[in-house]
Steps between C-alpha positions, in 0.01 A plus 500: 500500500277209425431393175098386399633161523617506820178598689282226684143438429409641813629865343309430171154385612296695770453368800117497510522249140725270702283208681596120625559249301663302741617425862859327527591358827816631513749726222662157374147425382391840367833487327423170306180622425599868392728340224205275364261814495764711336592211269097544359622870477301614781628768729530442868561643854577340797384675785603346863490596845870413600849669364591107412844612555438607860315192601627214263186276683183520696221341654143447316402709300708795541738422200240505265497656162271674307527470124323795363414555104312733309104480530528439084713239572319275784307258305794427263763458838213267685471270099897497503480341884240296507631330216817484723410327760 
């Protein structure tokens, strides 16, 4: 049984209020980034196209990463990484 704590973002917010905030170019990235977001307290998903653990690389721009927060949450996610970069 999982406890309320234990569930991911992606089971709290609905999938139509999650939108980009950002493209990673590969899960080492959208890692890195995911903590900083999270560290602002703002939820995110990663959403790829690859089970990483089936192929640990690829070519162009099929390892990408989506990192997806909720619609409320986009302009604050975009302040916290422009100010990043």
């Amino acid at each position: 049984m999982s406890r309320p704590g234990d569930r991911s973002p992606a089971d709290i917010l609905p999938a139509d209020s999650l939108v980009e905030a950002r493209r990673c170019r590969d899960q080492a990235e959208a890692l890195v980034v995911r903590g900083l977001l999270e560290s602002e307290g703002i939820r995110v998903v990663l959403r790829s196209r690859l089970a990483q653990s089936v192929y640990p690389f690829s070519v162009g721009h099929q390892a990408e990463v989506l990192l997806l927060v909720a619609a409320a949450d986009l302009l604050r996610a975009r302040v916290v990484l422009a100010r990043e970069r």
